[in-house]
C-alpha positions in Angstrom: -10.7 -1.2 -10.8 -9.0 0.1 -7.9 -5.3 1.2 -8.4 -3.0 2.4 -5.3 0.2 3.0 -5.4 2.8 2.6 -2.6 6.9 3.4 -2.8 9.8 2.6 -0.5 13.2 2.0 0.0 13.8 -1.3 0.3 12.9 -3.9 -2.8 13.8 -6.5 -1.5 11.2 -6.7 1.0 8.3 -6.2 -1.3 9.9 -8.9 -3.6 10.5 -11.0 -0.9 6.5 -10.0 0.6 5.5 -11.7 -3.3 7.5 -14.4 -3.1 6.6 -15.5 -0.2 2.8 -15.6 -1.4 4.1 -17.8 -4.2 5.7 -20.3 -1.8 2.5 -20.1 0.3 0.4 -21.2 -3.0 -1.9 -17.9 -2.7 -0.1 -16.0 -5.7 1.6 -17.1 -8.9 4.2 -14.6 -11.1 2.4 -14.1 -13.8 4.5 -11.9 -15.7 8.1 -10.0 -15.9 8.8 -7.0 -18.3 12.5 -6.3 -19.4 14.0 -9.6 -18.1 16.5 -11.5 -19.8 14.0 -14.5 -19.5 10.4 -15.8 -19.3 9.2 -15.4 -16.2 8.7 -19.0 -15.2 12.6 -19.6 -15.8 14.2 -16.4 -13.1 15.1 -17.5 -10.1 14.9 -15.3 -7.3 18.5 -14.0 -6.7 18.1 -12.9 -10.9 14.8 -11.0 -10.3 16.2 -9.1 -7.2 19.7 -8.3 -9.1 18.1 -6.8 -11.7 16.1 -4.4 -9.4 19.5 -3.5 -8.0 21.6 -3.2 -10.9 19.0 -0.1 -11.8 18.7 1.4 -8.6 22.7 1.4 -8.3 22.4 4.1 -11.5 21.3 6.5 -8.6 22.6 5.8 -5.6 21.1 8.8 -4.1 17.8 8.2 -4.0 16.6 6.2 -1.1 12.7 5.7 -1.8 12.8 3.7 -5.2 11.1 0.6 -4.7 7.8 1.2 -6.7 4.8 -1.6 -5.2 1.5 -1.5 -7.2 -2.0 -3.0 -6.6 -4.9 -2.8 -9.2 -7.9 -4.4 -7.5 -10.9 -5.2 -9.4 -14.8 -5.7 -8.7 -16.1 -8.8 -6.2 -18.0 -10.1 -8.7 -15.2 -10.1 -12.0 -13.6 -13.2 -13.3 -10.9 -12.1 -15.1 -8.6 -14.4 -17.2 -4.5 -14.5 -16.6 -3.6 -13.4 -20.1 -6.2 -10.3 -19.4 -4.6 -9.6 -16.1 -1.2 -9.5 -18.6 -2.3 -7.1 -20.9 -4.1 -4.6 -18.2 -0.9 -5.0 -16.3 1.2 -4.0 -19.4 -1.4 -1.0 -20.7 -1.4 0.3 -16.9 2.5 0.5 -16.6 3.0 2.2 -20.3 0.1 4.7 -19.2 1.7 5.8 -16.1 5.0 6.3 -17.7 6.8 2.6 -16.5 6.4 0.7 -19.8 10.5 0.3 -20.0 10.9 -0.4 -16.5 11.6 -4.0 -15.5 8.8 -5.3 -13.5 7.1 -8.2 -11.9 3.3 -9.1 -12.0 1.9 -11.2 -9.0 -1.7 -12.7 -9.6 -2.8 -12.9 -5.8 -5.6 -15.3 -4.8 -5.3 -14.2 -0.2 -8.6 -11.9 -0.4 -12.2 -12.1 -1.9 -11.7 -10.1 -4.8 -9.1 -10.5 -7.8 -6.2 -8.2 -7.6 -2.9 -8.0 -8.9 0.3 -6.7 -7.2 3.3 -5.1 -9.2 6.8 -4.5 -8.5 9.5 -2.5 -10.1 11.5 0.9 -9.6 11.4 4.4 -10.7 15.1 4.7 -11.3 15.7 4.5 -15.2 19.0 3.1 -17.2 20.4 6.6 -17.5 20.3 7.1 -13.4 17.5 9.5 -13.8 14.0 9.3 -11.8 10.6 8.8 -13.1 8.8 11.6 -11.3 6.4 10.1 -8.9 4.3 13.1 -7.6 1.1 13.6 -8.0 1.4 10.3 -10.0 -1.9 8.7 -8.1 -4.0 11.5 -8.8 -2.6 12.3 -12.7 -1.7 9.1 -14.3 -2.6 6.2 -12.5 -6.4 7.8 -12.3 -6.5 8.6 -16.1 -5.1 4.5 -17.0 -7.6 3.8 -15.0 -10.4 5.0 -16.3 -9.4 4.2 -19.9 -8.9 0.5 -18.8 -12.0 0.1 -17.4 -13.9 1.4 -20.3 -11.8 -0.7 -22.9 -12.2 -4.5 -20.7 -15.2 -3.2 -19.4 -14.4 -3.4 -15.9 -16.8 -2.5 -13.3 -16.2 1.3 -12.4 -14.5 2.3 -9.0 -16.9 5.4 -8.8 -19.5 3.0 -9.3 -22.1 2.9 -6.3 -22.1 -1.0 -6.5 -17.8 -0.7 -6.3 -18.1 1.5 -3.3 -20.0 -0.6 -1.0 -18.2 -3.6 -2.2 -14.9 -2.4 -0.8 -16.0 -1.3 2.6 -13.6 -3.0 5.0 -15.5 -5.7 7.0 -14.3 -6.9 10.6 -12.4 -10.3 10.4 -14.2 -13.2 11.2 -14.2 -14.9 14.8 -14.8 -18.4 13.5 -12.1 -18.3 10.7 -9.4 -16.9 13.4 -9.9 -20.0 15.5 -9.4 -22.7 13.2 -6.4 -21.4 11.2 -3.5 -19.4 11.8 -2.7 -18.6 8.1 -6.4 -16.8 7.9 -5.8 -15.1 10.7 -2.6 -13.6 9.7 -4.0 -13.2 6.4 -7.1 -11.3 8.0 -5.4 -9.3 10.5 -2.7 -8.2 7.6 -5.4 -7.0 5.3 -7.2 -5.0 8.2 -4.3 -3.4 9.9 -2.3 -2.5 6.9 -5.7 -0.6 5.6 -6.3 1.6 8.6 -2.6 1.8 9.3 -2.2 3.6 5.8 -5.8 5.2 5.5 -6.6 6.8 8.3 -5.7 9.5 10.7 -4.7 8.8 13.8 -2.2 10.2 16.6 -2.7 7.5 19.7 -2.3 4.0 20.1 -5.8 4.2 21.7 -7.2 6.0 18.2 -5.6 3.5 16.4 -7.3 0.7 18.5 -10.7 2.4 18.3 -10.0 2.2 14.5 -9.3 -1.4 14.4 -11.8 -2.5 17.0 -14.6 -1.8 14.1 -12.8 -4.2 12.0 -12.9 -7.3 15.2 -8.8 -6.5 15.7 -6.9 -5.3 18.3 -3.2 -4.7 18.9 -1.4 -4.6 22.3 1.5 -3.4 24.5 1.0 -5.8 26.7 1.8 -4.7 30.8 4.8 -3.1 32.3 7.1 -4.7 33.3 6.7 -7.9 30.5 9.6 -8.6 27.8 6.6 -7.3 25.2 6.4 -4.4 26.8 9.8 -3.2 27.3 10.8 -4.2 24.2 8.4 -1.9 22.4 6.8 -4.9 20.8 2.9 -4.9 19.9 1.1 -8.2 18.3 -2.1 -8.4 16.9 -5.2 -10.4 17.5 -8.7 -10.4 16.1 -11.2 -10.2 19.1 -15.0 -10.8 19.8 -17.8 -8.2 20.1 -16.8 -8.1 24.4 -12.6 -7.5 22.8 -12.4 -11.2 24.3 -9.2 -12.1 21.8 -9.9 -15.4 19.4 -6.9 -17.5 18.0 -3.2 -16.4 18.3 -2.1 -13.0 18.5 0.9 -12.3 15.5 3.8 -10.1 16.3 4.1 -6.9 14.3 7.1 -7.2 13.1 6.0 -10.4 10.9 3.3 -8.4 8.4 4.8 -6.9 5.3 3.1 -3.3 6.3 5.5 -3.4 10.1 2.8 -1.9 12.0 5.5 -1.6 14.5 5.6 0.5 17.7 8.4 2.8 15.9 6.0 2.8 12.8 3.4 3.6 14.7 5.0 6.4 16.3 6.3 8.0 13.4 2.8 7.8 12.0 1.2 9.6 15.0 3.8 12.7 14.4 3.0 12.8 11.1 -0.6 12.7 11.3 -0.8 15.3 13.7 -0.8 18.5 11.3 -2.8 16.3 8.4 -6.3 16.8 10.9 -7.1 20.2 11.8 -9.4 21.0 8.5 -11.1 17.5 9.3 -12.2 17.6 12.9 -14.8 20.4 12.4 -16.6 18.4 9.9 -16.8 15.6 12.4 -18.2 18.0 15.0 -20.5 19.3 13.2 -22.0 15.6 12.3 -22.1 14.8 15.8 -23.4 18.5 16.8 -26.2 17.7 14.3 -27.3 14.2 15.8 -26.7 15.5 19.2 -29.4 18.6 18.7 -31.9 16.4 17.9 -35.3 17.9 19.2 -36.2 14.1 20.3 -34.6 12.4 23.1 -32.2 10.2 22.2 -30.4 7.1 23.5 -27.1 5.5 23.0 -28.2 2.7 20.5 -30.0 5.9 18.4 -27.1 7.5 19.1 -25.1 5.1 17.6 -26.8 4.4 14.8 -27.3 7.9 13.3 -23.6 8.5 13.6 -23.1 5.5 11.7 -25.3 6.5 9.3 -23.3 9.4 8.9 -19.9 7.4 8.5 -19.1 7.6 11.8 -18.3 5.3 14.1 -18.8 5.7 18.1 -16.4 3.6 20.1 -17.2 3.8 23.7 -15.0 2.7 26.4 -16.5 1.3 29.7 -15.6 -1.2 32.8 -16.9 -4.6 33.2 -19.9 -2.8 35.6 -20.9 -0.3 32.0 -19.7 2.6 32.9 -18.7 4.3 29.9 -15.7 6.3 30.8 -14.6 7.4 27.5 -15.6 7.6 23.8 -13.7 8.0 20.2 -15.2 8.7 16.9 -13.9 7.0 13.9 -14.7 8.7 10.8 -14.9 6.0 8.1 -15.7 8.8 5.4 -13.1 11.0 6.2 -10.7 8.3 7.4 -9.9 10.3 10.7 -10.2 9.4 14.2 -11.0 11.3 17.2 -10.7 11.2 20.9 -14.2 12.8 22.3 -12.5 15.6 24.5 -10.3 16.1 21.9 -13.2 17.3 19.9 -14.6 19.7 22.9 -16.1 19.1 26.2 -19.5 18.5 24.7 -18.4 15.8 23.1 -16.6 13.9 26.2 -18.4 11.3 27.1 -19.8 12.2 30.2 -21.3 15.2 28.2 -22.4 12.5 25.4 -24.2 9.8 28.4 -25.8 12.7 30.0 -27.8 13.8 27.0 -29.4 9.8 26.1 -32.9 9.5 26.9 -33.4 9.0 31.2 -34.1 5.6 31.0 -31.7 4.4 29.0 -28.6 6.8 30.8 -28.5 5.6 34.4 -30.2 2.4 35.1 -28.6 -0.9 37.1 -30.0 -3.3 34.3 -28.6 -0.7 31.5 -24.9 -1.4 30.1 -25.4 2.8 29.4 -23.6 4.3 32.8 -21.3 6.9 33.0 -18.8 7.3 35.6 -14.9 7.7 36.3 -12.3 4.9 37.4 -10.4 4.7 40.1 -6.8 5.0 39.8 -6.3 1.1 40.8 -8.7 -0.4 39.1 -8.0 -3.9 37.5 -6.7 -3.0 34.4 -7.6 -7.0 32.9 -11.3 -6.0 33.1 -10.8 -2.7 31.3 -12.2 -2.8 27.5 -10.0 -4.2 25.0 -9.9 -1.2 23.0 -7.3 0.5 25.5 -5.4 -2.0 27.7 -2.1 0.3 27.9 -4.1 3.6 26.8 -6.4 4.0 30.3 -3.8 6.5 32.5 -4.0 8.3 29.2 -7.8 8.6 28.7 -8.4 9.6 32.8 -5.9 12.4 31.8 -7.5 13.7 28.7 -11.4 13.1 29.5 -12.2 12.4 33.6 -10.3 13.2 36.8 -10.7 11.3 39.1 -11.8 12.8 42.4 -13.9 9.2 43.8 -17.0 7.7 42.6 -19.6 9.1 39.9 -21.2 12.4 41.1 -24.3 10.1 41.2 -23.2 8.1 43.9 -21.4 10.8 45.9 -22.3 10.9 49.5 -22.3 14.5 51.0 -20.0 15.2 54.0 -21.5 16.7 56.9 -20.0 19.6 57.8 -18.3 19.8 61.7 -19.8 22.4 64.1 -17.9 24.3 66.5 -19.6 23.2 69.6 -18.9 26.0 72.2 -16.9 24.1 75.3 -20.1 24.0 78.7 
């Protein structure tokens, strides 16, 4: 079992966010805890009064809408009334066994899980301390509940590969609109809220692994200069597939302003964990063999990371990022050093794999005018940014450079 925890300030949303599942027929309320009535007889307007008659005992505090998940194994099969009674043991071990609350059985991913609303403010106006509450409480319930239903352990190997991410699926995003919100939700609100990231770009590289992308679109458009984004799962080229859905619309609000705030944030949260990247890729890159870009790749990925390279529609790879799935990081090359640009990165593949005209393994720079609708998907807005940060651009590849002849003084016969 897998318990995370999340808190806000607006409970209305997240009841709203479970309600809506209900009316969509992928989750049914199965249980409320200090409410007047049985859960199958509260209407909507008497569950969300009830949240706000408590939080109205403390006025001051603005983050108080408590939102719960306890997600269980792939393979379990677990009965309602057990999902009740691990529901009940889980909130009286972390401390919310008299708070009202509402238990959501949700049936929108592949595994069983269970979502759970209520608030941290208590009758008397006073706060049930939340920090540290993850790490303390929640992970002791957790443990104890798995060994008493016998759940399959979340430090189990088997439980560790079973909830790595995996990229949405083209077919599903073509046929239905309601998977591919439902795919793109699950997707962007995990690397949204575990991982490290300070650019849009880093953030795309992040959800490129996972088929998604999200866009600015061009200057100039209403998207654009509204500071919208939407969201659209894309094929292995970042050729988008189905309809793209507007941030605003997924209950996470991977918004632009979101988005923003996020990068700030993030920005102090890294230092300690870009020299364990380097020193990953330092490792692979020292390799006594030669070694070429699918090697390259594959070692990395090995290691938990994940090589994002960008390049034009003649493969030139112009710049790279690293996503650190272990580590849940992200990292532009040249922010890492020189050595890890990835001009530095191309020139070190094996020769016949670095510079060939049949090889999709180039390196080179872009010109300032080049047609941004053939760029990779991964950066449609983010390519001023990445000839700043990794190549200036002073003409074609070094490669291809002609040298000038130099003019001679001619002394006038």
């Amino acid at each position: 079992m897998v318990a995370r925890i999340g808190y806000g300030k607006s409970i209305s949303r997240i009841l709203n966010y479970n309600e809506n599942k209900v009316k969509e027929h992928v989750a049914d309320l199965i249980l409320a805890n200090q409410f007047a009535c049985e859960a199958d007889d509260l209407s909507f307007n008497s569950k969300l009064h009830r949240f706000e008659n408590m939080t109205m005992n403390n006025a001051r505090s603005k983050s108080n809408a408590i939102h719960i998940s306890l997600n269980f194994d792939l393979g379990e099969s677990i009965p309602v009334s057990t999902l009740q009674e691990i529901s009940i043991e889980y909130m009286e071990r972390i401390g919310f066994g008299e708070q009202p609350y509402l238990a959501y059985q949700h049936f929108d991913a592949a595994h069983p899980h269970i979502h759970i609303i209520t608030t941290n403010i208590q009758e008397d106006g006073k706060r049930i301390d939340l920090h540290n509450i993850g790490r303390n409480q929640s992970e002791t319930a957790r443990k104890e509940i798995e060994e008493k239903y016998g759940l399959v352990k979340a430090d189990s190997k088997k439980t560790a590969l079973d909830w790595i991410l995996k990229p949405a699926e083209i077919n599903s995003a073509i046929y239905s609109k309601s998977e591919t919100k439902r795919t793109i939700s699950n997707i962007v609100g995990h690397v949204m809220h575990q991982y490290n990231f300070i650019s849009l770009a880093e953030y795309n590289a992040a959800l490129s692994c996972f088929n998604v992308q999200a866009e600015r679109g061009q200057e100039g458009t209403v998207l654009y200069d509204k500071r919208g984004i939407i969201y659209s799962i894309v094929d292995k080229e970042g050729k988008k597939v189905g309809l793209p859905i507007k941030a605003s619309s997924f209950f996470s609000k991977p918004t632009l302003k979101n988005l923003e705030a996020k990068f700030a944030a993030n920005e102090g949260l890294r230092k300690d964990l870009k020299g364990k990247s380097k020193t990953i890729i330092a490792k692979i890159l020292n390799s006594p063999n030669s070694i070429s870009k699918e090697k390259f790749t594959q070692q990395l990925k090995i290691s938990g990371i994940e090589p994002v390279f960008r390049q034009n529609a003649e493969g030139f790879i112009y710049g790279i990022t690293y996503v650190n799935h272990k580590d849940k990081v992200v990292f532009n090359g040249s922010d890492l050093g020189k050595e890890y640009s990835a001009k530095s990165i191309v020139e070190m593949f094996a020769p016949e794999k670095s510079y060939s005209h049949d090889s999709g393994n180039k390196v080179g720079t872009l010109p300032a005018n080049y047609p941004s609708e053939i760029t990779h998907a991964l950066d449609i807005n983010g390519l001023e940014d990445i000839l700043k940060s990794e190549n200036t651009y002073d003409g074609l590849p070094s490669e291809l450079k002609k040298k000038r002849k130099k003019k001679r003084n001619r002394p006038n016969l």
